[in-house]
Structures are given as C-alpha cells and as structure tokens.
C-alpha positions as CSV (number, residue, x, y, z in Angstrom):
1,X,54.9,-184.9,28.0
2,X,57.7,-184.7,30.6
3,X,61.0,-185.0,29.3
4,X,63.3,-187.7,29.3
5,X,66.9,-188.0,30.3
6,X,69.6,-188.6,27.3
7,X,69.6,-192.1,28.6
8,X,66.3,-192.6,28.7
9,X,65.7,-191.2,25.4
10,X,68.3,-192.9,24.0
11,X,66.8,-196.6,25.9
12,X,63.5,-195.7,23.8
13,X,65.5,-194.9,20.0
14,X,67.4,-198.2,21.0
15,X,64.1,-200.2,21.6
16,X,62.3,-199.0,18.7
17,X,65.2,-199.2,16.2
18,X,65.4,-203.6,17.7
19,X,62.0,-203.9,17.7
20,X,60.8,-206.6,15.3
21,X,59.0,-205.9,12.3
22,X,55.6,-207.9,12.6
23,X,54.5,-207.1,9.2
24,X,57.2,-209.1,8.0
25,X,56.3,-213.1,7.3
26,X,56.4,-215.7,5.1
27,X,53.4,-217.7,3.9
28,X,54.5,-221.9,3.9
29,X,52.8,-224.8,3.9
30,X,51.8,-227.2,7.0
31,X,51.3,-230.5,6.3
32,X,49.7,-233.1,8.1
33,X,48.6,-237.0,7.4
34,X,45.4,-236.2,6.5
35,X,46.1,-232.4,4.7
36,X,47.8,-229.8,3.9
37,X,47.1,-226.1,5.0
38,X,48.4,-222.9,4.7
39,X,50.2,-221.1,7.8
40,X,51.5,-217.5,8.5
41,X,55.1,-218.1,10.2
42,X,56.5,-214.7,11.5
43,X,60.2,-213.8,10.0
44,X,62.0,-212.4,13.2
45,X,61.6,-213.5,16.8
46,X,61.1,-210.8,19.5
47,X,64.1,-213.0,21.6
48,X,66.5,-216.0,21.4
49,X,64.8,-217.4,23.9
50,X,61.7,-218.0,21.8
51,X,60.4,-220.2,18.9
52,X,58.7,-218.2,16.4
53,X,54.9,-219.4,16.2
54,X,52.3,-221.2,13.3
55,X,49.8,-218.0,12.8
56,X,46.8,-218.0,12.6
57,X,47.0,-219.2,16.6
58,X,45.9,-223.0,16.9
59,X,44.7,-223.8,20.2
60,X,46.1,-226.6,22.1
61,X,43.5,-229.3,21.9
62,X,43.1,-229.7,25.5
63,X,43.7,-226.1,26.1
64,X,42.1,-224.6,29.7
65,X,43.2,-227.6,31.8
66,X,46.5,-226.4,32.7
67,X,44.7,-223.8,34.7
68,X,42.5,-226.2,36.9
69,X,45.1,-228.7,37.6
70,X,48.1,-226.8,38.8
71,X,48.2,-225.4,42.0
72,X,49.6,-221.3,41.5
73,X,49.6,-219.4,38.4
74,X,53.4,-219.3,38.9
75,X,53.8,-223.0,38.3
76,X,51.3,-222.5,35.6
77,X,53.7,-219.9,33.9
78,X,57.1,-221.9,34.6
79,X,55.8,-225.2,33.3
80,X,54.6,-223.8,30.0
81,X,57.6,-221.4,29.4
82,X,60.1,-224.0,31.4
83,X,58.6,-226.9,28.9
84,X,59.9,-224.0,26.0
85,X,63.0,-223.6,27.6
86,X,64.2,-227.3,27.6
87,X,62.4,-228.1,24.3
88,X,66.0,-226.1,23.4
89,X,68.2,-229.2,24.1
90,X,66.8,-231.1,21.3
91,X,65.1,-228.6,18.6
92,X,67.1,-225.7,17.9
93,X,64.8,-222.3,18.0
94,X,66.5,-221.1,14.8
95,X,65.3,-224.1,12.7
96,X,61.8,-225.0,14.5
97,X,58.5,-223.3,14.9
98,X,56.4,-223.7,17.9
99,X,52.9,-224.9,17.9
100,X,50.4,-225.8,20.8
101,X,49.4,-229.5,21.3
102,X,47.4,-231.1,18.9
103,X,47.4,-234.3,18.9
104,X,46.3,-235.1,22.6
105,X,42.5,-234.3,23.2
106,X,41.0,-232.3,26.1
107,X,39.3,-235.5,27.4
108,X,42.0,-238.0,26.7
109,X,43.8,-236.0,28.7
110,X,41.1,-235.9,31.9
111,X,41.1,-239.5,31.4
112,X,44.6,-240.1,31.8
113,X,44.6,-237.9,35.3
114,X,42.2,-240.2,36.7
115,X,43.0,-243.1,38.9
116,X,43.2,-246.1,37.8
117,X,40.6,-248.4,38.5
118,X,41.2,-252.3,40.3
119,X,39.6,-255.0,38.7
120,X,36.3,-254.6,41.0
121,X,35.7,-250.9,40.4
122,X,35.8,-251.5,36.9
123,X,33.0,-254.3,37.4
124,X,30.7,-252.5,39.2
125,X,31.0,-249.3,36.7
126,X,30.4,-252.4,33.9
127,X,33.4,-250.8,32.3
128,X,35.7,-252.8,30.2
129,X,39.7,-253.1,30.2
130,X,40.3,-251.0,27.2
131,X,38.0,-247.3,29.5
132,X,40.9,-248.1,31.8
133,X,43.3,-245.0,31.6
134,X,44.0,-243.4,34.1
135,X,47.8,-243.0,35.0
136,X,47.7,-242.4,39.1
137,X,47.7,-245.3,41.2
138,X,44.0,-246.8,41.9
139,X,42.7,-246.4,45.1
140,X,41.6,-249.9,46.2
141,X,39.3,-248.7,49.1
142,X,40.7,-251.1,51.4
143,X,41.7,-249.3,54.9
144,X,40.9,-245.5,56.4
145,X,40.7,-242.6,54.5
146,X,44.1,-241.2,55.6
147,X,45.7,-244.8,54.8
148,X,44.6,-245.1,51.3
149,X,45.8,-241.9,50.4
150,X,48.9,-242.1,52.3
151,X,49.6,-245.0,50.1
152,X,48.2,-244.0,46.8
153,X,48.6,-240.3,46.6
154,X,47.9,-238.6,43.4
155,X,50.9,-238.2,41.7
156,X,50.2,-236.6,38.0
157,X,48.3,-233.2,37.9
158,X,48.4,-232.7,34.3
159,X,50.4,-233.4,30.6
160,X,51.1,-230.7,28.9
161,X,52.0,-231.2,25.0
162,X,53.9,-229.0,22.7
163,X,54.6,-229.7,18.9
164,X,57.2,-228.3,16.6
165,X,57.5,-228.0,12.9
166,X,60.2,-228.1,10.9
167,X,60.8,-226.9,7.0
168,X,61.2,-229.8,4.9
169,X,64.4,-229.3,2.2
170,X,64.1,-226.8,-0.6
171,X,60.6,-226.9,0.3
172,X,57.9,-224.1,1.8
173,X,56.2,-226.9,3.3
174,X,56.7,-227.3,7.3
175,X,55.8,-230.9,8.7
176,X,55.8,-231.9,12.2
177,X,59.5,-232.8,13.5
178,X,59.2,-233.5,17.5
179,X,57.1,-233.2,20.6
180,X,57.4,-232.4,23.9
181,X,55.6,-233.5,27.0
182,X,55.6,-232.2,30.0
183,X,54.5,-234.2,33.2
184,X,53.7,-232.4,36.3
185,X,53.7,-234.3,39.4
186,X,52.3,-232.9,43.0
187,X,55.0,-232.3,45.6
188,X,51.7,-232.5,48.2
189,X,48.8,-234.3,47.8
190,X,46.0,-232.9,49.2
191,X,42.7,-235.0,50.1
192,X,39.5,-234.7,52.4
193,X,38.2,-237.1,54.6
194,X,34.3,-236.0,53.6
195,X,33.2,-233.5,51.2
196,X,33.3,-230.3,51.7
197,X,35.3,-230.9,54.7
198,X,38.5,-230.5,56.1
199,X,41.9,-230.5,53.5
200,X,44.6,-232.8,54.7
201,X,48.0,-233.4,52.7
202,X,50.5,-235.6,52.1
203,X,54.0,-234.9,51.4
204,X,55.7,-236.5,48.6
205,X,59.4,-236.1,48.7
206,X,61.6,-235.6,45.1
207,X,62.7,-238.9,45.2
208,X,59.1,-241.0,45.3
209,X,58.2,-238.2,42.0
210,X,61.1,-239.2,40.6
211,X,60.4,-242.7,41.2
212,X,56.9,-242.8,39.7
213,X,57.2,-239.6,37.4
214,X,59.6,-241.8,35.4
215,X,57.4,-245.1,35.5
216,X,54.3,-242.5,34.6
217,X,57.0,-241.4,31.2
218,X,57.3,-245.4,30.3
219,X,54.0,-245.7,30.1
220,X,53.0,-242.0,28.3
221,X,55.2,-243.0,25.5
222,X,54.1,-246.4,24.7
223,X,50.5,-244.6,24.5
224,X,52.1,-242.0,22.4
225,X,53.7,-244.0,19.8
226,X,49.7,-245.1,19.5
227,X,49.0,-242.2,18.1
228,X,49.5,-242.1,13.9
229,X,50.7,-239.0,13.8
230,X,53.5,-239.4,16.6
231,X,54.6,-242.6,15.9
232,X,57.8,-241.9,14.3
233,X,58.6,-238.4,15.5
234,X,61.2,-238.2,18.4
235,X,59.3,-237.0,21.6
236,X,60.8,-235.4,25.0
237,X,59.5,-235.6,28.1
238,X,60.3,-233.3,31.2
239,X,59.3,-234.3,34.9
240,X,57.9,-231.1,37.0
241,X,57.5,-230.8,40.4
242,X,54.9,-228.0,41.3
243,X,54.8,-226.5,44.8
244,X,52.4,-226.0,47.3
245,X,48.9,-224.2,46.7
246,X,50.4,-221.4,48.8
247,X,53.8,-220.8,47.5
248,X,54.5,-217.5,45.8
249,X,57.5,-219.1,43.9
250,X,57.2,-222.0,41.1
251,X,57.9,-225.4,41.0
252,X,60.4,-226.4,38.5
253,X,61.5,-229.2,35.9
254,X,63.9,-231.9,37.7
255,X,64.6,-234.4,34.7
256,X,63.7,-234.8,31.0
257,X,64.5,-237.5,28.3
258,X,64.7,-237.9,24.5
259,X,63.1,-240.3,22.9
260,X,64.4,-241.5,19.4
261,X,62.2,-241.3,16.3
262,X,60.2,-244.3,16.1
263,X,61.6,-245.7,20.0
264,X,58.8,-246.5,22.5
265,X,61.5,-246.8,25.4
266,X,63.1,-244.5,27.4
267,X,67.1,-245.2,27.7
268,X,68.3,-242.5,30.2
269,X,67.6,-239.4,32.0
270,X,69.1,-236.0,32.5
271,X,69.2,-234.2,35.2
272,X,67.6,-230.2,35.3
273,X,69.4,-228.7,38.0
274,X,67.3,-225.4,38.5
275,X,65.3,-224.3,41.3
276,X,63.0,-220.5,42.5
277,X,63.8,-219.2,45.6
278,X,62.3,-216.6,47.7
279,X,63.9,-213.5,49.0
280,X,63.7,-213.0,51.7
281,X,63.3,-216.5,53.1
282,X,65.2,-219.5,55.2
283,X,65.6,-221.0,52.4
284,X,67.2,-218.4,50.7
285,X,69.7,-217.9,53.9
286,X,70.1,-221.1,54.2
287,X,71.7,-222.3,50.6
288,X,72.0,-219.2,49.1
289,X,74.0,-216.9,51.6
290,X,75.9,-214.6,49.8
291,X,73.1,-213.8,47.1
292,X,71.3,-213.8,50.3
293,X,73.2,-211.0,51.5
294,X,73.4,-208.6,48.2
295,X,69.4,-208.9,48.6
296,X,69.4,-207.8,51.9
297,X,71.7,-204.8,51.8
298,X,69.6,-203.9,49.1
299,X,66.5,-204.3,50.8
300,X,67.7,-202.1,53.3
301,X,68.9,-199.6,51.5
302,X,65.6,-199.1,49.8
303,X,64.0,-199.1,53.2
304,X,66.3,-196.2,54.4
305,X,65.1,-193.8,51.2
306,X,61.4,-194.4,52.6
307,X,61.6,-195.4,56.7
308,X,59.1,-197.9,57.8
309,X,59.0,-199.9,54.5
310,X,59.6,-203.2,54.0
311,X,57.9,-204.2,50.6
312,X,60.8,-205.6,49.0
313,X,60.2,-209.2,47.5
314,X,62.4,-211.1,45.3
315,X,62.1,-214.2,43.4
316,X,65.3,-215.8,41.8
317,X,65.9,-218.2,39.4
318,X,69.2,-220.7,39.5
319,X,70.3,-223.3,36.9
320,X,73.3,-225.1,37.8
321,X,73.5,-223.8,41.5
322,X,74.1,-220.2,40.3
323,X,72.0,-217.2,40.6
324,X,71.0,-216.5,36.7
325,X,67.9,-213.9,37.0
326,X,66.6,-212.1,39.7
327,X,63.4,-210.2,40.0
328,X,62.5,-207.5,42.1
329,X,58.7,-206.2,43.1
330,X,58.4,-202.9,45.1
331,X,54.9,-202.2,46.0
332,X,55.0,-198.8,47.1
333,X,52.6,-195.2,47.5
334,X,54.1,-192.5,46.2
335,X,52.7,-189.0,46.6
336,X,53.9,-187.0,43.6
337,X,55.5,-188.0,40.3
338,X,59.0,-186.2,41.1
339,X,58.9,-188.7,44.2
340,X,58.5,-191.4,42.0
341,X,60.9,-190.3,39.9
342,X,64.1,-189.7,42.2
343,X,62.9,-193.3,43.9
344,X,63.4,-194.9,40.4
345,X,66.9,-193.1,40.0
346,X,68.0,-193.7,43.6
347,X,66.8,-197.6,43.5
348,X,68.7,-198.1,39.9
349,X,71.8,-197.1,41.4
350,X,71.2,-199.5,44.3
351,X,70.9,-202.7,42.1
352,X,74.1,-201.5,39.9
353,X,76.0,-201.6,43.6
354,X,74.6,-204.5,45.1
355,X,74.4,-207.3,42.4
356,X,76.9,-208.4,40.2
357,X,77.0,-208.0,36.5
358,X,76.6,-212.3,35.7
359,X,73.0,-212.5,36.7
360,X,70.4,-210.7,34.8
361,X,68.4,-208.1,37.9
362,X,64.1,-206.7,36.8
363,X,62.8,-204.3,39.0
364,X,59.3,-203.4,38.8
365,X,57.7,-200.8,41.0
366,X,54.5,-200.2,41.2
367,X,51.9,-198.5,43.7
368,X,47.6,-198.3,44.0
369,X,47.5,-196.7,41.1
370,X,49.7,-199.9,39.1
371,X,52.8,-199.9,37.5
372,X,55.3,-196.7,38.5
373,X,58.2,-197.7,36.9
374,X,60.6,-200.7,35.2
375,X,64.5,-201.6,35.5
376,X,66.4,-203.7,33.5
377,X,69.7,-205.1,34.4
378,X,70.6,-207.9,31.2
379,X,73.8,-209.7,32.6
380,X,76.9,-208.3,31.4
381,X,75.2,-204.8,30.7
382,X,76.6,-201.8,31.8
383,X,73.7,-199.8,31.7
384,X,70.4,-201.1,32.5
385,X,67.1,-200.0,31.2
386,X,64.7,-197.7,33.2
387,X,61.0,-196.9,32.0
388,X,58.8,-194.7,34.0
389,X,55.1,-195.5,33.5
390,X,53.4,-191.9,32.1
C-alpha cells in the first residue's frame, strides 16, 4: 500500500473516528389504522441533511415509476432528494423518520397521469364518471394534431409521495405525522404526429406550470384527504419543473405549500428560489458572471497542467441567487499513478485559489479505468478532503 501524506492519513483517522455506528438502533413500534408492527429505526444519521429511515426498507407503493416518467436521471435524483430537502421546512429531521410512500398505489398513480377524458370519450369507452381520474387536461380531438397539443399539453409527469413518522409521547410507538407530495410538471411537452414518427415539442413557460401545477395541488389534496389514513395529517406539496430530455443539469422545485391537519384547501404558496446551472454555458455567463469567471480561470488552469484538454464540467447549485455547492467532473487519461497523483495535488490547490470559502466545491476525477481521485471543499473549511482511488 502506498503511503499517505499526514493529511491524508489524518482525513482517513478523522472519517473513521465520525463515522456512524450502524449497529446502533432502537427497536419501536409503527402503528397504523389497521396494525401495529415492529420497525428497526437507526440511532445516528450519517448527515444533517438526512432523516433517519424505518428498517426493514418499505418500498414506496408505486415505486419504479419515477424512472419512466421523468425525463434525465438528474431530475430523477433532484426531485426525490429536493422533495427531502424541503420536507425540512415543516418536519424537523431531528424529530421525524423518513419512510417511502405508502398510501398512494402504483396504479392510482398511472391513473392520475392520464388525461382526462370529455364526456364522449368516456361514452364510447362505456366508462363511468367515478374511472375518470386523470389530472392533465383532456384532449378533446377537435382540430390538427399540433393544435390539440398546443392547447392541451401534458402538464403532470408524475407524484411522488413521501411519509414521515413521528414518536408519540413517552411512547416507543411511531405513528404517521405528515406527507409530502411532490408534483412534477414538464417544462416541454413532447408529442408525435403518428406513431413511431417524428417527436415534436411544446414549450411550456414557468408561469403556465405555475398556473396549472397549483390548480393540479387543489385538486391532489381534496383526493388526498380521501384517503383514511391522510385525512387528518398535515400534507406538503412542492411544484417541480424538470428539464429537457437532453439537459445534463436538473430541474428544480419552484413553489411548495403546507396544508393544515385535517384542511382540504390550499391558503398560500412559497416561493423556492433555487436553480442548476451549467459550467461552462450562456447561461452560466449570462446571470452568473463572476462565479462564471472563478470557473473559468480554473478551467484553464487545469488545462495548462495537461495542454489540449478541455474536460472540465461543472454543475452548480444556487438557493437564493447565491452559489451554494459546486461540483466538479474531470474526465481525464492518466499514464502512471505518480501522474495522477501530482494532478490531484496540483488541481486541489487550484480550487482553494479560485473559489471562495461560502460555497461548498467536489471534485471528482476519474479516467477509462473509473474513479482516480475525490476533493472535498465543505464551505467554511480550511482544508478540504482528498481521496485517491487505490
């Protein structure tokens, strides 16, 4: 085994000696309506940032959905942790425990992404009022092909449910104390004038999502409050916006609501002011300028240790209009581990001179043969953290 440097060494004592203990748990009691069971809820959490989880795993009800109905498997990570992130506002990490969806079934949900049908389509299908579910505007059939779907574009690509538990008072027993749904609406709706032909799209700007996304909430929660189990429990809902099929950056959340125990009306709205962008990009130079600049003259500096490459991407994350985390992929072929090594050194320097200490910088270089090496900038941190892949 090659040998580390003192910091390095010290970076792996520091790591073990945080890690959590997994072997430590406690053994409560989940209760439901209909039954109690026992669950495995872990003592320590490996972040802050996470809800500790009911073990053994339950799968969501309608698990495997998420992954046909999205467009990227970016917007397929950001909506599930994103949904986590702003479940924070209203159920406190340190007092809740994180469960997948339950309640909503795998084809309840398919039925609520369909269109809705006019009062013809359900006649010739010889389907009644009450098979009517579907939450995106019918397509009444009246007019050409780009017509109908220029004015009834899909708009809801799929609900997403989380639950969370809460221990009852001087009690082992955790019952259900809030959900949280997440909508995700299509920024471009994409349709074909005959099958297997041609894809066409139509744009749908953030204001028409918000606009229906929030008429699509009203009704979600009036179905919600149907449910026995959910009928008193306050619920949230969070609008998302994914991005095209060929973005390399997600979507993101725009709005979100809290809805009262027992309330089957929404009051109000707040806004989620976070966005991805791309470095390099127009966008990026654009609205971004001066971040847009620390990227670049990092970039480049990367590109003078090897000449002739220019594999540095960037994705960064801002809430509130400022830069909060940035991360970093080098793809890159290295042609001896010492190379590899003094690139790690010499690129760690680089992002301890080019970005400031408020936004939290990952590097991760890797090459054909995968990951090479991982740096870790936390905000505020005066050292960062620097693995090198044996």
């Amino acid at each position: 085994m090659k040998k580390l440097s003192m910091a390095a060494l010290s970076l792996v004592l520091l790591l073990t000696a945080c890690a959590p203990n997994f072997q430590q748990q406690e053994e409560v009691v989940q209760e439901t309506d209909e039954k109690k069971e026992k669950a495995i809820i872990p003592k320590y959490k490996i972040s802050d940032e996470y809800y500790r989880m009911i073990t053994p795993f339950e799968p969501g009800e309608a698990r495997g959905l998420v992954v046909n109905n999205l467009n990227t498997r970016y917007d397929i990570n950001e909506f599930e942790t994103g949904l986590m992130r702003l479940a924070q506002n209203a159920f406190d990490p340190n007092k809740y425990v994180f469960q997948e969806g339950q309640f909503l079934k795998k084809e309840q949900v398919t039925a609520w992404l369909n269109r809705k049908f006019t009062p013809a389509q359900l006649q010739a299908r010889n389907l009644d009022e009450s098979k009517n579910l579907g939450l995106n505007p019918p397509d009444d059939e009246q007019g050409t092909i780009d017509e109908r779907n220029a004015k009834s574009p899909i708009y809801l690509a799929h609900i997403l449910e989380h639950n969370y538990y809460i221990k009852q008072d001087n009690s082992d027993a955790f019952s259900l104390g809030g959900v949280v749904i997440g909508l995700a609406l299509n920024s471009v709706h994409y349709y074909q004038r005959e099958q297997f032909g041609a894809t066409f799209e139509r744009d749908i700007t953030r204001s028409e999502l918000d606009r229906e996304g929030k008429k699509l909430a009203e009704e979600v929660i009036k179905r919600l409050r149907g449910v026995d189990e959910l009928k008193e429990v306050p619920i949230t809902i969070a609008l998302f916006e994914q991005e095209t099929r060929s973005s390399v950056v997600p979507g993101n959340f725009f709005a979100y609501t809290n809805v009262a125990n027992g309330s089957a009306s929404i009051g109000g709205w707040e806004e989620v002011n976070e966005d991805y962008v791309l470095f390099p990009s127009k966008d990026a130079e654009d609205n971004h300028r001066e971040d847009f600049t620390s990227f670049q003259n990092f970039k480049q500096d990367v590109e003078e240790f090897f000449p002739n490459f220019n594999g540095v991407i960037g994705e960064g994350f801002y809430a509130g209009g400022q830069l909060q985390e940035l991360s970093i992929d080098i793809p890159i072929q290295f042609y001896g581990k010492a190379e590899g090594i003094g690139f790690t050194q010499y690129v760690t320097g680089k992002v301890m001179e080019h970005f400031p200490n408020y936004i939290s910088v990952q590097v991760s270089i890797t090459s054909v043969n995968g990951p090479e090496a991982l740096i870790v900038r936390k905000a505020e941190q005066d050292e960062p953290f620097v693995h090198i892949y044996e």
